[in-house]
DSSP file (Angstrom, degrees, kcal/mol; ACC not computed):
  #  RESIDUE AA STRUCTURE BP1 BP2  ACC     N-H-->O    O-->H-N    N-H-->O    O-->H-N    TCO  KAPPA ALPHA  PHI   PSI    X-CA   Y-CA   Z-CA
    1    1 A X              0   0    0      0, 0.0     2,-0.7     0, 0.0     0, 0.0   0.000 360.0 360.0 360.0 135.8   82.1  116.1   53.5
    2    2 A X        -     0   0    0      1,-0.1     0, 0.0     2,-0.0     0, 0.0  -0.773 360.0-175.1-114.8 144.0   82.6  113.4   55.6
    3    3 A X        +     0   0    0     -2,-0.7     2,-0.2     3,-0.0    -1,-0.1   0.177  39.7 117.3-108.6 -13.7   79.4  111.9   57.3
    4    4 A X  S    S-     0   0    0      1,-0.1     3,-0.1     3,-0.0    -2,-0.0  -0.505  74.3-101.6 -71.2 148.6   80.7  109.0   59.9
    5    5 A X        -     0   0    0     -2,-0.2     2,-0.6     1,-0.1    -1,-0.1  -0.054  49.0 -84.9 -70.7 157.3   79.9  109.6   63.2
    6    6 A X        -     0   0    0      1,-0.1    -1,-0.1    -3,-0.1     2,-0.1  -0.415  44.5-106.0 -77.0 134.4   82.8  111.0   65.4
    7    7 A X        -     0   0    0     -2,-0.6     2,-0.7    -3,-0.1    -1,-0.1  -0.183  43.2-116.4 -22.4  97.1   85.5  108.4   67.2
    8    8 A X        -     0   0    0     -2,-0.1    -1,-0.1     1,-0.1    -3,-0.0  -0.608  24.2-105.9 -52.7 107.6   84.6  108.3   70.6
    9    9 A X        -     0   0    0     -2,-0.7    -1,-0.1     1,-0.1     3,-0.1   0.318  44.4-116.0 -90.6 117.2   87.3  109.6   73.0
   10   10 A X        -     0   0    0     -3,-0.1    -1,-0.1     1,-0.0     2,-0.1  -0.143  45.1 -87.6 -54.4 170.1   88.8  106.1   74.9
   11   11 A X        -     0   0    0      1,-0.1     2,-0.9     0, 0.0    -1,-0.0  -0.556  44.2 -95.8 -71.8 167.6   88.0  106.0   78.8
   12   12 A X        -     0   0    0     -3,-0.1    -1,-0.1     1,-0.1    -3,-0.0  -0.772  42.0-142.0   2.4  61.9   90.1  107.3   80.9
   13   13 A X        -     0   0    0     -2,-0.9     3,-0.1     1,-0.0    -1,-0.1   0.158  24.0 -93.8 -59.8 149.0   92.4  104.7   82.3
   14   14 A X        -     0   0    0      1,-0.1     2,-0.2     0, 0.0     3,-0.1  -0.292  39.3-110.6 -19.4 126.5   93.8  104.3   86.3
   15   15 A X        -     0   0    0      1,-0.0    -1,-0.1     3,-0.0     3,-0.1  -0.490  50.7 -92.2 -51.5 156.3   96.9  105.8   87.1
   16   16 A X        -     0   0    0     -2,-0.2     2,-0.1     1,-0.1     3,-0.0  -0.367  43.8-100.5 -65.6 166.6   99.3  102.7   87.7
   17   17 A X        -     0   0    0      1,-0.1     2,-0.3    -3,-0.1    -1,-0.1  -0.269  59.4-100.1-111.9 152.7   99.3  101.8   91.4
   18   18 A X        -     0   0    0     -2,-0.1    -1,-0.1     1,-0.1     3,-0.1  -0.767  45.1-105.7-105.1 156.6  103.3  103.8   92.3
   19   19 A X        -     0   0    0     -2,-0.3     2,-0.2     1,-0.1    -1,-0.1  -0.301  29.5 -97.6 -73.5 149.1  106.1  101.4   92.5
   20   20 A X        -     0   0    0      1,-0.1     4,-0.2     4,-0.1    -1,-0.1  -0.433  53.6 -97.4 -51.5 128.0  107.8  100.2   95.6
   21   21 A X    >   -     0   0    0     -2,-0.2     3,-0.9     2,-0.1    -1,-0.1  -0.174  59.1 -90.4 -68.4 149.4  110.9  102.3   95.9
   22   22 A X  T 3  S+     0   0    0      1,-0.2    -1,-0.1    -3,-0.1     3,-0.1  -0.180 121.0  30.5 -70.1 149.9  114.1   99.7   94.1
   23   23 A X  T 3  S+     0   0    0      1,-0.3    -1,-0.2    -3,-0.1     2,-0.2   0.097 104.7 101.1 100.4   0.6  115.8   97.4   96.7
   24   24 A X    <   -     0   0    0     -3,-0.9    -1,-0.3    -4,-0.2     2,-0.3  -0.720  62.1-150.4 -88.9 131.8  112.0   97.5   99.0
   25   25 A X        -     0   0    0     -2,-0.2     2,-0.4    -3,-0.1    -4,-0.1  -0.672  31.5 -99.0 -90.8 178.7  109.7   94.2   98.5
   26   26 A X        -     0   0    0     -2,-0.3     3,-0.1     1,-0.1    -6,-0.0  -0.838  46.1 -92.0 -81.4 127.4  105.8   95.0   98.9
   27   27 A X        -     0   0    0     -2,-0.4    -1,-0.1     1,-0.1     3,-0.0   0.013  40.3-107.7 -47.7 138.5  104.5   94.4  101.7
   28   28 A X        -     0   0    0      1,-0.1     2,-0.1    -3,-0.0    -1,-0.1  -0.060  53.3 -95.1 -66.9 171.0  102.9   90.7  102.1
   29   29 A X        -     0   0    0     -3,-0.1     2,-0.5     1,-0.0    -1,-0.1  -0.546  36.0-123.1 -87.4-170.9   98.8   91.2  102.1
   30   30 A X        -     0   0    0     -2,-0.1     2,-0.5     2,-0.0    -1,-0.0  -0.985  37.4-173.5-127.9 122.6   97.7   91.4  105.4
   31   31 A X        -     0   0    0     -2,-0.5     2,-0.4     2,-0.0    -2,-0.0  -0.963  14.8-167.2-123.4 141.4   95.0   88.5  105.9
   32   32 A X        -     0   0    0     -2,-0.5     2,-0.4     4,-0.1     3,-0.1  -0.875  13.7-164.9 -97.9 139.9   92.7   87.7  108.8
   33   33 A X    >>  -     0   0    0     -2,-0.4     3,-3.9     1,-0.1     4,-1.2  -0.957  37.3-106.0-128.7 168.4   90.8   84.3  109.0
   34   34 A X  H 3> S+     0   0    0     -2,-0.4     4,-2.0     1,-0.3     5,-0.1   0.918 121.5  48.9 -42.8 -35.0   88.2   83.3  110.9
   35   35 A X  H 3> S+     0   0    0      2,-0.2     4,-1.4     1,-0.2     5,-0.3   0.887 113.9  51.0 -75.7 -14.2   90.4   80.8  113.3
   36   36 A X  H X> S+     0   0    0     -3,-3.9     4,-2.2     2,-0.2     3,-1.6   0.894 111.3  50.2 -72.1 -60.4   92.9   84.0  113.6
   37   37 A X  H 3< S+     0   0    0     -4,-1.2     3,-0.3     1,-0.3    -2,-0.2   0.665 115.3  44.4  -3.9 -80.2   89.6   86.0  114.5
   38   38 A X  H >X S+     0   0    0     -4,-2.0     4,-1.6     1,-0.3     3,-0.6   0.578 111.8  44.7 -54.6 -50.6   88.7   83.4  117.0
   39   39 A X  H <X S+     0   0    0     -3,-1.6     4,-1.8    -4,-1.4    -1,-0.3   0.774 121.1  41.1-125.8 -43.3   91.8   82.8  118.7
   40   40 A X  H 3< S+     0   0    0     -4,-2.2    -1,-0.3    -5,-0.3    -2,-0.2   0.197 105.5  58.7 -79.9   5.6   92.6   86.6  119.1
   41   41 A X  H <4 S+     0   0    0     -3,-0.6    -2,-0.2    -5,-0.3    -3,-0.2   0.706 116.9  45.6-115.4 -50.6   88.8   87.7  120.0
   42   42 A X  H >< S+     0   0    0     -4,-1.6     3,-0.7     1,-0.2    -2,-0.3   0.919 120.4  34.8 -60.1 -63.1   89.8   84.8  123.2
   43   43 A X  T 3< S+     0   0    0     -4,-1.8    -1,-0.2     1,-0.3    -3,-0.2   0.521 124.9  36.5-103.0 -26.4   93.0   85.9  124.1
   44   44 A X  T 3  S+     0   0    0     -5,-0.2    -1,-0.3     4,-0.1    -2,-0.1  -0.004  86.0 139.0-113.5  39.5   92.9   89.9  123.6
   45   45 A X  S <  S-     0   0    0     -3,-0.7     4,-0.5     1,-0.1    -3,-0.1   0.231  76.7 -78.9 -68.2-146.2   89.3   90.1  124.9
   46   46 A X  S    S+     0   0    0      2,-0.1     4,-0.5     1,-0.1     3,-0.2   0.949 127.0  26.8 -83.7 -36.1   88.3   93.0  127.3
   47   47 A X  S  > S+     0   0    0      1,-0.2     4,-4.7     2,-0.1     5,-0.4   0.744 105.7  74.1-102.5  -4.0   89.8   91.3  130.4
   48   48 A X  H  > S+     0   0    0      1,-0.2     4,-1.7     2,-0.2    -1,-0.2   0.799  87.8  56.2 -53.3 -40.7   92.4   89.3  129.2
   49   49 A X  H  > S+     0   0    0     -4,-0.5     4,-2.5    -3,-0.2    -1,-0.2   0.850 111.1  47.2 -96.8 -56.0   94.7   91.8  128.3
   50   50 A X  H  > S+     0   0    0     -4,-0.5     4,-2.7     2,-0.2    -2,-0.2   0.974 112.1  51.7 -54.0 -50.1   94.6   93.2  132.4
   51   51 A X  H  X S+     0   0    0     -4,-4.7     4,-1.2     2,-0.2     5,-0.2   0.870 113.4  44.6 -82.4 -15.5   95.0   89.1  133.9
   52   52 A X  H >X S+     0   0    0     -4,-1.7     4,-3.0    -5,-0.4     3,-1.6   0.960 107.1  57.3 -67.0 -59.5   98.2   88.7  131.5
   53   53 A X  H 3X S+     0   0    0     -4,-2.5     4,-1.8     1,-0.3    -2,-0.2   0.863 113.6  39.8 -42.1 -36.4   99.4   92.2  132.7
   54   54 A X  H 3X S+     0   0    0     -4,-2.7     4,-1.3     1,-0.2    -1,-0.3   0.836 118.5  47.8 -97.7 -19.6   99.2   90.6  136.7
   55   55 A X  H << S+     0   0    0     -3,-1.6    51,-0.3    -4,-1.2    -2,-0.2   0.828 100.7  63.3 -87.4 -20.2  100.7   87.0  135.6
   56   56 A X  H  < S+     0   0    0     -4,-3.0    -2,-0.2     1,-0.2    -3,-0.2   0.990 111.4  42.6 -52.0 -52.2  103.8   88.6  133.5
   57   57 A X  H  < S-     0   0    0     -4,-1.8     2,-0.3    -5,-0.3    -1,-0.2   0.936 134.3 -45.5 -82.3 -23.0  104.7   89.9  137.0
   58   58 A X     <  -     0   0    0     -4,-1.3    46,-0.0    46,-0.1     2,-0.0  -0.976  68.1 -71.8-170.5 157.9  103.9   86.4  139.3
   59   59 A X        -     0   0    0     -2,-0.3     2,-0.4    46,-0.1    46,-0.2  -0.185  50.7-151.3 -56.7 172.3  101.7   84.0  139.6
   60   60 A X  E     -A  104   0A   0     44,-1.3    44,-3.9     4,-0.0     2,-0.2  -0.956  14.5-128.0-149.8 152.2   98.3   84.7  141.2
   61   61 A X  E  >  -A  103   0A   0     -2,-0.4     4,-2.0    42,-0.3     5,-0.2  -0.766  46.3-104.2-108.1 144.5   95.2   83.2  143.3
   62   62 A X  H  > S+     0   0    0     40,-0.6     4,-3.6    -2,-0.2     5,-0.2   0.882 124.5  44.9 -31.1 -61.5   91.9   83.8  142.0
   63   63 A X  H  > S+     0   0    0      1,-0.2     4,-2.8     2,-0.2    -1,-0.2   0.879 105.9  62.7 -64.3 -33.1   91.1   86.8  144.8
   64   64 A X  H >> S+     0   0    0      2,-0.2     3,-1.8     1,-0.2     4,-1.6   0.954 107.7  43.8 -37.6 -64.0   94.8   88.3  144.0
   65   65 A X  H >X S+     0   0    0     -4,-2.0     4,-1.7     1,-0.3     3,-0.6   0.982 113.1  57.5 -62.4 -55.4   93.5   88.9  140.2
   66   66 A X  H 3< S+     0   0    0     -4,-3.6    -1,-0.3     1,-0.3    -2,-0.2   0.849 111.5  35.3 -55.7 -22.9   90.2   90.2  141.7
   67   67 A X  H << S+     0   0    0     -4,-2.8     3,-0.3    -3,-1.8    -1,-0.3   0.738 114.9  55.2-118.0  10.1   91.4   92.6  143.5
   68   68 A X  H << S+     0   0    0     -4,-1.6     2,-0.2    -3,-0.6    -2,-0.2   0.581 122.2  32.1 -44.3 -22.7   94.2   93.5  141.1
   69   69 A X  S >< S+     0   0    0     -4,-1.7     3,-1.0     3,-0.1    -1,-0.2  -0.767  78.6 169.3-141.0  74.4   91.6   93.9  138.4
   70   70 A X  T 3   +     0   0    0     -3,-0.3    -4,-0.1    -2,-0.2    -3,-0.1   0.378  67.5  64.0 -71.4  -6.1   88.7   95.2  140.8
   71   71 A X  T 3  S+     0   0    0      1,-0.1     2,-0.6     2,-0.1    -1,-0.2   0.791  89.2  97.3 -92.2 -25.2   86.3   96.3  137.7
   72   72 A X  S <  S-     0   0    0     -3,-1.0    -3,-0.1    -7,-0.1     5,-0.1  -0.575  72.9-133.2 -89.3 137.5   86.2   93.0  136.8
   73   73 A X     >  -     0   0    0     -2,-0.6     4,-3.5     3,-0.1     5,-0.2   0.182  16.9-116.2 -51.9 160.4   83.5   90.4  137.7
   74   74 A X  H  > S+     0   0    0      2,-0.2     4,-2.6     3,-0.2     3,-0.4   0.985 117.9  36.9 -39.7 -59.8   83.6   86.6  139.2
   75   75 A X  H >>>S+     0   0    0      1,-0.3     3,-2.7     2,-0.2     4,-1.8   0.963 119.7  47.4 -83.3 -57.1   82.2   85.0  136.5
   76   76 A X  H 3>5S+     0   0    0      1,-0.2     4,-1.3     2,-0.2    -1,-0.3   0.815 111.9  56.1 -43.4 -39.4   84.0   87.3  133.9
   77   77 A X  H 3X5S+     0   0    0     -4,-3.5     4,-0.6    -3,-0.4    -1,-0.2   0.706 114.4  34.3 -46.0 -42.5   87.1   86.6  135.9
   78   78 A X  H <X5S+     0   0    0     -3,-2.7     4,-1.6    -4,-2.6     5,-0.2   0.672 115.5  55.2-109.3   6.2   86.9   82.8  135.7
   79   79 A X  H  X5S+     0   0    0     -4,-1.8     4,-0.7    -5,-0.3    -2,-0.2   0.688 109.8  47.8 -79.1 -27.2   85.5   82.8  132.2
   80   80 A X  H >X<S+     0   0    0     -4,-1.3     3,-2.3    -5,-0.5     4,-0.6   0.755 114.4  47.6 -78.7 -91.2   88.5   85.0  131.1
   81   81 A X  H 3X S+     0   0    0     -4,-0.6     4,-3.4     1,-0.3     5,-0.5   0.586 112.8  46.7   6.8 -83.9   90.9   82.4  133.0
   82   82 A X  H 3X S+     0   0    0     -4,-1.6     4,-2.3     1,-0.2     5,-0.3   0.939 111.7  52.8 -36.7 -46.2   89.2   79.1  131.5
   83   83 A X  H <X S+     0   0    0     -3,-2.3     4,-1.3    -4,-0.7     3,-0.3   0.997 112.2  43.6 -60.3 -57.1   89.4   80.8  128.0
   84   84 A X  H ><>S+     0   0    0     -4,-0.6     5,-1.8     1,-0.3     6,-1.3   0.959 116.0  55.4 -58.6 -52.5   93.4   81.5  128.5
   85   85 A X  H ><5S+     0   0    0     -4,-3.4     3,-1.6    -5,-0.2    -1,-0.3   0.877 104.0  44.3 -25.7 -47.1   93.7   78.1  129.8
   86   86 A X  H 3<5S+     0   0    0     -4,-2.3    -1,-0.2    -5,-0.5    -2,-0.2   0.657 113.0  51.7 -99.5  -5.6   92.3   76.2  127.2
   87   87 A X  T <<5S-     0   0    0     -4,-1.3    -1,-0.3    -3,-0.8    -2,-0.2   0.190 119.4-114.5-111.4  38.8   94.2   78.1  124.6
   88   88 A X  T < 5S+     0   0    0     -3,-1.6    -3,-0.2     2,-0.1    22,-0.2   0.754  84.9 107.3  34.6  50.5   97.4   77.4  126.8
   89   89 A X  S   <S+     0   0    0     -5,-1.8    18,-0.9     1,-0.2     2,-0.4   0.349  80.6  47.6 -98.7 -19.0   98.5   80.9  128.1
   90   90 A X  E    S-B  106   0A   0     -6,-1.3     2,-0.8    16,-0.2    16,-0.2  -0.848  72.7-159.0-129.3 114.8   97.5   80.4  131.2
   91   91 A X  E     -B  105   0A   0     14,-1.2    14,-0.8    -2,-0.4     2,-0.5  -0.726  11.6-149.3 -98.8 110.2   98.2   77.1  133.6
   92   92 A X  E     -B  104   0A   0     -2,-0.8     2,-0.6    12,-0.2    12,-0.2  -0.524  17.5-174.6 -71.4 115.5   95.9   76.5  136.4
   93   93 A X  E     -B  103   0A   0     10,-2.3    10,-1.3    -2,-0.5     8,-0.1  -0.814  20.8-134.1-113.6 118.2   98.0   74.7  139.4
   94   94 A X  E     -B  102   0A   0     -2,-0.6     2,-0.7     8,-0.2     8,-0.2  -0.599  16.6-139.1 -72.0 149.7   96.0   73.4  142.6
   95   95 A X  E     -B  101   0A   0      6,-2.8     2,-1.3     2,-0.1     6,-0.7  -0.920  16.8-130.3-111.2 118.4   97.9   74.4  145.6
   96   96 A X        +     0   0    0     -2,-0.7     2,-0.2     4,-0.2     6,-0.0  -0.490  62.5 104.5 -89.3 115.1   97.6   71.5  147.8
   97   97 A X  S    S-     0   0    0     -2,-1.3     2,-0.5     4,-0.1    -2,-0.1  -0.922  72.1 -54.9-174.2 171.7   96.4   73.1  151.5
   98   98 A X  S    S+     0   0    0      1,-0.3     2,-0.1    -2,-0.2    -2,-0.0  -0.883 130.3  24.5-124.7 111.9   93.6   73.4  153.5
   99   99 A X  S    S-     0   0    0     -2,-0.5    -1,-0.3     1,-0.0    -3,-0.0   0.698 113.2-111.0 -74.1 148.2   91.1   74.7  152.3
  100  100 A X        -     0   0    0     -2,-0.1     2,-0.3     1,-0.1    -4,-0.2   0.009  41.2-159.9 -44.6 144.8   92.6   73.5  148.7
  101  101 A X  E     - B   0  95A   0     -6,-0.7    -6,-2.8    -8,-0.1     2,-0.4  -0.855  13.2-135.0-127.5 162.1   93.7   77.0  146.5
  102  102 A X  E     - B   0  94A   0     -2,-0.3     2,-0.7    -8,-0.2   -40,-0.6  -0.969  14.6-159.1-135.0 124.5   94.1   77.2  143.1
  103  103 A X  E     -AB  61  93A   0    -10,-1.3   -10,-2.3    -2,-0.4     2,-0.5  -0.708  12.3-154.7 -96.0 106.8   97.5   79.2  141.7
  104  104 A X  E     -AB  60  92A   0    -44,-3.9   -44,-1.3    -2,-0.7     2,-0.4  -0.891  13.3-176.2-103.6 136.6   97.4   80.6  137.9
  105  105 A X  E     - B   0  91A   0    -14,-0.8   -14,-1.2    -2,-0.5     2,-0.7  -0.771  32.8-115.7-121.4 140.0  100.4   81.2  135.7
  106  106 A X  E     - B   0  90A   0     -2,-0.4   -16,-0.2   -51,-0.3     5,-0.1  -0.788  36.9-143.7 -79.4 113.5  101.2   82.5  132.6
  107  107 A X     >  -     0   0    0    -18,-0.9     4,-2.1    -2,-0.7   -18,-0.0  -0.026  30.9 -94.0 -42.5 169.6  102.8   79.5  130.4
  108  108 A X  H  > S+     0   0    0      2,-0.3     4,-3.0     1,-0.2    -1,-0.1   0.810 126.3  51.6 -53.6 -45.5  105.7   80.1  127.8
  109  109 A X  H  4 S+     0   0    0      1,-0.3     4,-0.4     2,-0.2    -1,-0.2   0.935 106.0  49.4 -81.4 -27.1  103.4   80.4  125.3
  110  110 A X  H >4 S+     0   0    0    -22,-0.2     3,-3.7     1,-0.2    -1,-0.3   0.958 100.7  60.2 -63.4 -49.6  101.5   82.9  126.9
  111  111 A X  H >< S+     0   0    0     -4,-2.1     3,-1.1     1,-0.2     4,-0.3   0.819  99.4  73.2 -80.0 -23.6  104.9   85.2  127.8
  112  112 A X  T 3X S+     0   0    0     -4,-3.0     4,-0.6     1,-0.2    -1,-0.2   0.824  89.7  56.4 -15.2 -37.4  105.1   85.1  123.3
  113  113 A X  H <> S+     0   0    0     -3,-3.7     4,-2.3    -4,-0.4    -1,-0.2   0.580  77.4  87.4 -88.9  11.5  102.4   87.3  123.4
  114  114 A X  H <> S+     0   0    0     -3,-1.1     4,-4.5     2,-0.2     5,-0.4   0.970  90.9  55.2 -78.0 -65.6  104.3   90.0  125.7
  115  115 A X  H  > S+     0   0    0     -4,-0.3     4,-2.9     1,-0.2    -1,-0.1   0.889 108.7  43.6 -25.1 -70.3  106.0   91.8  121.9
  116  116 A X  H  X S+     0   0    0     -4,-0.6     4,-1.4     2,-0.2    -1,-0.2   0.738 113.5  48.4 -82.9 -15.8  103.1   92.3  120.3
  117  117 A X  H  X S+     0   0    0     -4,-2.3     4,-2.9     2,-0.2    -1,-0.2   0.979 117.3  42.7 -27.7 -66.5  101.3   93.7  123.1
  118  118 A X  H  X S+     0   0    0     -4,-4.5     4,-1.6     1,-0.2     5,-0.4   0.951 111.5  52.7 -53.3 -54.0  103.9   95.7  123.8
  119  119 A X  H  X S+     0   0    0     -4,-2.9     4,-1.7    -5,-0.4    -1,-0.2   0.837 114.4  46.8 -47.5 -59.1  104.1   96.3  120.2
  120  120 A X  H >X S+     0   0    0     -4,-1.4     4,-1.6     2,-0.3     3,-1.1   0.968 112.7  45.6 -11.8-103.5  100.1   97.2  120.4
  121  121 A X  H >X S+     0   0    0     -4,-2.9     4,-0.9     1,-0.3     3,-0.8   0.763 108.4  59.8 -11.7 -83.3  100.2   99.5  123.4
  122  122 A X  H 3X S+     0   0    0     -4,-1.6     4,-1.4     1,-0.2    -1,-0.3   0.692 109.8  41.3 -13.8 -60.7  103.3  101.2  121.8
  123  123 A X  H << S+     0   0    0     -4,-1.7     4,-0.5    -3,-1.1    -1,-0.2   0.875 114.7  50.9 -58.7 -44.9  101.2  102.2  118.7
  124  124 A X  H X< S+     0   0    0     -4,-1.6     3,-3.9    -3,-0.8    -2,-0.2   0.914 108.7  51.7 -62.4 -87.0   98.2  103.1  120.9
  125  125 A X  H 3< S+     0   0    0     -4,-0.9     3,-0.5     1,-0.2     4,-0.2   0.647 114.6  43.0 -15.1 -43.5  100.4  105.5  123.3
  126  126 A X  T 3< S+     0   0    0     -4,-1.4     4,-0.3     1,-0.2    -1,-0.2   0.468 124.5  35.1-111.1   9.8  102.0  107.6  120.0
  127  127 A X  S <> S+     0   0    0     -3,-3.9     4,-0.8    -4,-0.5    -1,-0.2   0.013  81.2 106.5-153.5  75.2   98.8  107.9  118.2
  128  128 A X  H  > S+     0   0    0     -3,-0.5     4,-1.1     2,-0.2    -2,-0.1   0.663  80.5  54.8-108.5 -52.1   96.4  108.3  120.9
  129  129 A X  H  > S+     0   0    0     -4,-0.2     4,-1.7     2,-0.2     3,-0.4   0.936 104.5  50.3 -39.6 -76.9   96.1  111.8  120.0
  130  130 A X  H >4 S+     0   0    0     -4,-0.3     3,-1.8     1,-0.3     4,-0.3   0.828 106.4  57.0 -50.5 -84.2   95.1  111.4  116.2
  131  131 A X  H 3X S+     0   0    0     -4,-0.8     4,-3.1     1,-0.4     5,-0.3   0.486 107.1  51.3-108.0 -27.1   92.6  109.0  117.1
  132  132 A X  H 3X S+     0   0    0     -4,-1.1     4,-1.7    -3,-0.4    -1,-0.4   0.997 111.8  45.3 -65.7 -50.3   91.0  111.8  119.4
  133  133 A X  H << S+     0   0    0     -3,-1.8     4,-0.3    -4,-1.7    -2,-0.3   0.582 106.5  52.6 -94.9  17.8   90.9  113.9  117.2
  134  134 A X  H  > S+     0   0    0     -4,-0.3     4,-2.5     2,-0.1    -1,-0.2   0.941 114.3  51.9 -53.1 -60.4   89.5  111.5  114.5
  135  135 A X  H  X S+     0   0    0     -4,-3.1     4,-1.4     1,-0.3     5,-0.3   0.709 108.8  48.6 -52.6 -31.7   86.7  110.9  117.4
  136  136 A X  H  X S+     0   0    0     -4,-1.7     4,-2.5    -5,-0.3     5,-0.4   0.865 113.4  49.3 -95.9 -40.3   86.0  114.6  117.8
  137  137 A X  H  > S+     0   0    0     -5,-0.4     4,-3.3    -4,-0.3     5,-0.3   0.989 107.6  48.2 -62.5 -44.1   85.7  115.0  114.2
  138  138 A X  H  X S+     0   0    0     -4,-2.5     4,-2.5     2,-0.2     5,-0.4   0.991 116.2  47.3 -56.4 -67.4   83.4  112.3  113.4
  139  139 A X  H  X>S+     0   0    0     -4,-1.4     4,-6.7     1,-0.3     5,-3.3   0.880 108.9  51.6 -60.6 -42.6   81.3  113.4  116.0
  140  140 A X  H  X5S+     0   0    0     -4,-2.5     4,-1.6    -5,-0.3    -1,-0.3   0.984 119.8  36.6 -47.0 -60.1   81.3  117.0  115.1
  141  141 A X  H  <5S+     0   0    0     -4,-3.3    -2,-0.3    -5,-0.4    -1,-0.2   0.948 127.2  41.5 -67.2 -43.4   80.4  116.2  111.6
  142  142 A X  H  <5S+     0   0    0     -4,-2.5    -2,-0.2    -5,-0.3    -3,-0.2   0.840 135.5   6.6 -61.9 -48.2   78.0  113.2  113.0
  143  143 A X  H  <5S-     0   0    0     -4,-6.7     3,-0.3    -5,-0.4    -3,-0.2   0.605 103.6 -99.1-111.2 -18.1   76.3  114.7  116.0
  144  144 A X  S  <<S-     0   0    0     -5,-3.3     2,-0.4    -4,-1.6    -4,-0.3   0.883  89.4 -43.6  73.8  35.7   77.3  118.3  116.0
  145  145 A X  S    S+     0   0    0     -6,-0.5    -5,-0.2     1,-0.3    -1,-0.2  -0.307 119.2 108.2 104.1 -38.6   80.1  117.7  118.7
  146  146 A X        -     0   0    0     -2,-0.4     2,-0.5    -3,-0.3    -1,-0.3  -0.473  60.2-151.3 -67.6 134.2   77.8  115.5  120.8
  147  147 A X        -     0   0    0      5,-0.2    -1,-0.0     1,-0.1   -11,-0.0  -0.901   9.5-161.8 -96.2 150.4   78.8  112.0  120.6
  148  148 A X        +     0   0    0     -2,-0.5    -1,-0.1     2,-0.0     2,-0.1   0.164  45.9 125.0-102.3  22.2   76.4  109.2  121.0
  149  149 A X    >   -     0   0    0      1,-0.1     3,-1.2     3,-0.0    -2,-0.1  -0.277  67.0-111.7 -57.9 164.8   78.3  106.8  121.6
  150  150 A X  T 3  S+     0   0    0      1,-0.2    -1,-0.1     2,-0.1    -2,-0.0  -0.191 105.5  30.8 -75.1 153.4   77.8  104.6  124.9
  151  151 A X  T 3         0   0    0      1,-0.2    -1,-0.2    -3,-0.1    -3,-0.0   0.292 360.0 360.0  99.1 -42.0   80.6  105.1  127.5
  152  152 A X    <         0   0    0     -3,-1.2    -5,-0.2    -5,-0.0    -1,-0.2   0.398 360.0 360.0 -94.0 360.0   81.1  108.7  126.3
């Protein structure tokens, strides 16, 4: 009779990750870093995205943008402005007149970012849907249909 102890059963390995289907590369990784962070937290903040929408069509005077984008405040209004400025999307021109005005533009390098807005937007619009009814699930399972988030 034999009296060693039994082999233990190896582990269980991973299935293999499934291959890319032939003639397809893999997709590159997709990496953020802090200065993309940065530079994209300035440029797509909450009112940025509205004061590109009113220079793509023309230029603009402070009060134009304010009362095109009437939720937002002065100071948010020129604190978004300075920020697109100084990462050169937006060009501040003095209008020389009495009393003095000041004219804001979108630059070339600002009308770049028009694609991937669009590109953006586009994505939001066709799954707009799912993401409600991600939101109504989490909550259901989270609150019991109430959400607590703010805003809601």
């Amino acid at each position: 009779m034999d009296t060693a102890a039994p082999t233990p059963e190896p582990a269980p390995q991973p299935a293999p990750a499934p291959e890319p289907p032939q003639g397809s590369e893999p997709e590159p990784e997709l990496r953020t870093t802090p200065t993309h962070r940065e530079l994209l937290d300035q440029v797509l903040d909450k009112w940025s995205l509205s004061v590109l929408g009113e220079l793509c069509e023309r230029p603009c005077r402070f009060n134009e943008l304010r009362r095109a984008v009437p939720q937002v405040t002065q100071k948010s209004l020129t604190a978004t402005l300075r920020r697109l400025e100084r990462n050169g999307v937006v060009e501040r021109e003095v209008v020389p007149s009495r009393p003095v005005a000041v004219r804001y533009r979108i630059t070339p390098l600002g009308k770049t970012l028009r694609p991937p807005v669009e590109a953006l937007l586009a994505w939001a619009d066709a799954h707009l849907p799912a993401v409600h009814r991600a939101r109504e699930a989490y909550d259901e399972r989270e609150f019991g249909g109430t959400s607590e988030e703010p805003g809601r």
